[in-house]
C-alpha positions in Angstrom: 67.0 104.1 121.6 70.0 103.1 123.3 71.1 99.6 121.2 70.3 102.6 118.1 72.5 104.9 120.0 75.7 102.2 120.6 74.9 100.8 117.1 75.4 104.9 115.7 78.7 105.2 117.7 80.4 102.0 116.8 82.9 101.4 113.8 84.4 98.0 112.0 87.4 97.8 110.4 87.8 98.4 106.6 88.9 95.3 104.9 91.4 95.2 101.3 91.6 92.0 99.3 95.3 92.0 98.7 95.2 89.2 96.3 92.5 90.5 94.1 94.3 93.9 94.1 97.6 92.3 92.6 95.8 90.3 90.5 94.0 93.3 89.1 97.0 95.4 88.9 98.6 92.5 86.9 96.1 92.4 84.4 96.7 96.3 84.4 100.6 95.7 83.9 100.0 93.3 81.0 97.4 95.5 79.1 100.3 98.3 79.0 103.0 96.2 78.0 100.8 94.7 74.9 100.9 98.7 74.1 104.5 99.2 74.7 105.1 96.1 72.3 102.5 97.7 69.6 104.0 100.5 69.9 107.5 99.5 70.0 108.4 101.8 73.0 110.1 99.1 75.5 111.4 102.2 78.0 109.1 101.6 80.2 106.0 98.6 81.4 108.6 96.2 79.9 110.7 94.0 82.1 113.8 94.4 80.2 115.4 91.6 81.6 113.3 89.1 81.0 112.5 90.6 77.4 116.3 89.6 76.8 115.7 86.5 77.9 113.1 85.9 75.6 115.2 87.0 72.8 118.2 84.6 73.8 115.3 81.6 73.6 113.3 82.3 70.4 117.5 83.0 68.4 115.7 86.7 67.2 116.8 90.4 67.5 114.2 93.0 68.9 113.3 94.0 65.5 112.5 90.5 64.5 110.8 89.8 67.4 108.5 92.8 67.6 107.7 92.4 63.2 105.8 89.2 64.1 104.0 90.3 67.1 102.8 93.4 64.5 101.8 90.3 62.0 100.3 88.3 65.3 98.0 90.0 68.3 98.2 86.8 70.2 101.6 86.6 70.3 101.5 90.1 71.5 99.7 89.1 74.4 101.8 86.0 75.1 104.9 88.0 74.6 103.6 91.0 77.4 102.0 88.3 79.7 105.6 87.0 80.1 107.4 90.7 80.0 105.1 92.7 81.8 106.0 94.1 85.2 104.8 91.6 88.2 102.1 92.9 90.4 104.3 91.1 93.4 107.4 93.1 93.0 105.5 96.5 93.3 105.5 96.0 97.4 105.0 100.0 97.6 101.7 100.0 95.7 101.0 97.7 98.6 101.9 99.3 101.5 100.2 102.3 100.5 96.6 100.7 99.9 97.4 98.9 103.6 98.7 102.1 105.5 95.8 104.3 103.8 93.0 101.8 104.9 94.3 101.6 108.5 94.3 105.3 108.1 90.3 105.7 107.1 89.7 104.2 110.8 92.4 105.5 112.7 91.7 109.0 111.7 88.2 108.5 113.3 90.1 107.2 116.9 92.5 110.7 117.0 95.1 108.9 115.6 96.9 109.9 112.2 99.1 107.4 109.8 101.2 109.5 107.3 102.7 107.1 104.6 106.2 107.9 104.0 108.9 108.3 100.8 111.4 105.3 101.3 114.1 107.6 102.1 112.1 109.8 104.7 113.2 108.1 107.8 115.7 105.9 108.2 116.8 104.0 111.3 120.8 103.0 111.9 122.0 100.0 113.1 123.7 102.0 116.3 120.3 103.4 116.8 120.2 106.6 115.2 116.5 107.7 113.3 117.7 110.0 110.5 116.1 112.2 108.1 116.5 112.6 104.3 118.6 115.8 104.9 120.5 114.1 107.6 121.3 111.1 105.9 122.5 112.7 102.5 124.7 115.0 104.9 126.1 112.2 106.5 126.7 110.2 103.5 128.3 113.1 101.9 130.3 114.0 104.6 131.1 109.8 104.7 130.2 109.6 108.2 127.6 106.8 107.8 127.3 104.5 105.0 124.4 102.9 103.0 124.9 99.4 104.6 124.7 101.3 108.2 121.0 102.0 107.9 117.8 99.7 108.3 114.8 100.1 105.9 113.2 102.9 106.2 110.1 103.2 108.3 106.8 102.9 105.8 104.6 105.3 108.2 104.4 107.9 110.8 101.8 108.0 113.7 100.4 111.2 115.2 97.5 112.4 117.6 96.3 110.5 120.3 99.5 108.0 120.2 103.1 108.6 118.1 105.2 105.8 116.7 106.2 104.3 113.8 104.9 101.5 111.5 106.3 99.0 109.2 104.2 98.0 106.4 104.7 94.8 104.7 102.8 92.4 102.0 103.6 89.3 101.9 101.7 86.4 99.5 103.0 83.1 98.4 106.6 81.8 98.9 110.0 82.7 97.2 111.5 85.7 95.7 111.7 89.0 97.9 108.8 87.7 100.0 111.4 85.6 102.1 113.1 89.0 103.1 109.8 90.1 104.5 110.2 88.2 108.2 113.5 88.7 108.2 113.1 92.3 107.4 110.3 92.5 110.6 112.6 90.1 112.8 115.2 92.8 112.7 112.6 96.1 113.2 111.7 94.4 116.2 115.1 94.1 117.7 115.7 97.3 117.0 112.5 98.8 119.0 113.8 96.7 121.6 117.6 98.0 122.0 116.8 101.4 121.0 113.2 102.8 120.5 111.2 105.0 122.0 109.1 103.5 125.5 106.5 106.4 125.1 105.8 105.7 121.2 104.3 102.6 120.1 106.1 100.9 116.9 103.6 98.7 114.6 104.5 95.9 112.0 101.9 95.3 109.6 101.8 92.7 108.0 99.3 90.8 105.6 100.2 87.7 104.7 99.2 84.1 103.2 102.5 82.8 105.6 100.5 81.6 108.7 103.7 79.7 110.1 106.5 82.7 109.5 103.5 85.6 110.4 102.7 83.1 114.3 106.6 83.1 115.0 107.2 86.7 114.5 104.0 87.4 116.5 104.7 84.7 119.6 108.5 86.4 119.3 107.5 89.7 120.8 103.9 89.5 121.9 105.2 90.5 125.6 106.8 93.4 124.0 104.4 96.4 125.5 105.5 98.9 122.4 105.4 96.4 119.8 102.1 95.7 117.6 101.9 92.8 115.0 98.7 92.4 112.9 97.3 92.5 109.6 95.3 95.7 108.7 92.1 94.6 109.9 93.7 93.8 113.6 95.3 96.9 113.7 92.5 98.9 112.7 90.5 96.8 115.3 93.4 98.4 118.0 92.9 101.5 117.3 89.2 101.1 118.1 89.6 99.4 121.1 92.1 101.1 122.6 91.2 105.2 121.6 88.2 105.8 119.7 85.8 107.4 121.9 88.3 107.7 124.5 
């Protein structure tokens, strides 16, 4: 009775395959550009830029270009495998999935994670944590400028604990993934010179960049407000440190 009762009470982190999810959003991104080629609508699931490029290479205009993908499906699909939008530069899509899984666990420890718009909160280099409202009133009134703020916190934290989290994927090398560290590098300091001591600040990260992800974590792992983990240790915090508590 009592190994059924502990067993009853206990929780395990929920786990996300990242790379499966891009991979299956790619295949997602290419299906809809093959339309937006059939259809000859390029406004939108087409990477403009490198469409041009394409057109620069193969010495055709648009028109030419999208007669011989009507006259040839597989060149349709070549054309939107190399055009479609990639899964990697849709971070947000990301961030969501990680901050809502963290959220199916915390929410059973007290503790709430609200994703946020990227223009909810944002923190200032001098310390300041602004709102949308205040930041378009500053900006209006030219009191702050863009290159004065921080990115904007990914999540809120309510209930048993408040802080703030930033939410990062980060797979493979190159690109805007070599932001990514420097991005949390700079977060951290910031806690450090001007957060809150009584509200715990969290950068998540999930990554394939063992070496970068161990430096960041080593950096500030004496830090008391500061958390670094992947969604599954975060989730596994939560637990240990409020639910049932």
């Amino acid at each position: 009775m009592t190994e059924q009762t502990t067993l009853s009470t206990t929780i395990e982190p929920s786990r996300a395959d990242f790379i499966k999810e891009r991979a299956d959003r790619q295949s997602k991104n290419n299906r809809l550009a093959q339309i937006a080629i059939k259809t000859r609508d390029l406004s939108k699931h087409i990477n403009l830029k490198e469409y041009e490029r394409v057109l620069c290479e193969v010495n055709l205009t648009s028109e030419q270009l999208l007669d011989e993908c009507g006259k040839n499906i597989l060149l349709t699909i070549i054309l939107a495998g190399r055009c479609a939008i990639n899964s990697s530069r849709q971070g947000t899509k990301d961030e969501e999935l990680q901050i809502s899984t963290c959220n199916t666990i915390s929410s059973k420890c007290g503790v709430l994670i609200e994703n946020l718009s990227s223009t909810a909160f944002r923190p200032t280099k001098d310390g300041k944590l602004l709102t949308k409202a205040e930041y378009n009133k500053q900006l209006a009134d030219k009191t702050i400028h863009k290159n004065d703020c921080l990115k904007s916190f990914d999540a809120r934290i309510t209930g048993k604990i408040t802080g703030w989290i930033f939410a990062k994927v980060a797979i493979g090398l190159g690109g805007h993934q070599d932001n990514v560290f420097e991005e949390a590098h700079t977060f951290c300091e910031w806690v450090i010179k001007y957060g809150n001591k009584e509200e715990i600040y969290i950068v998540l990260i999930d990554t394939d960049l063992t070496t970068n992800y161990n430096e960041l974590k080593q950096k500030y792992e004496n830090q008391p407000n500061i958390i670094i983990g992947d969604h599954v240790s975060i989730q596994q915090y939560f637990i240990d440190n409020y639910y049932n508590k």
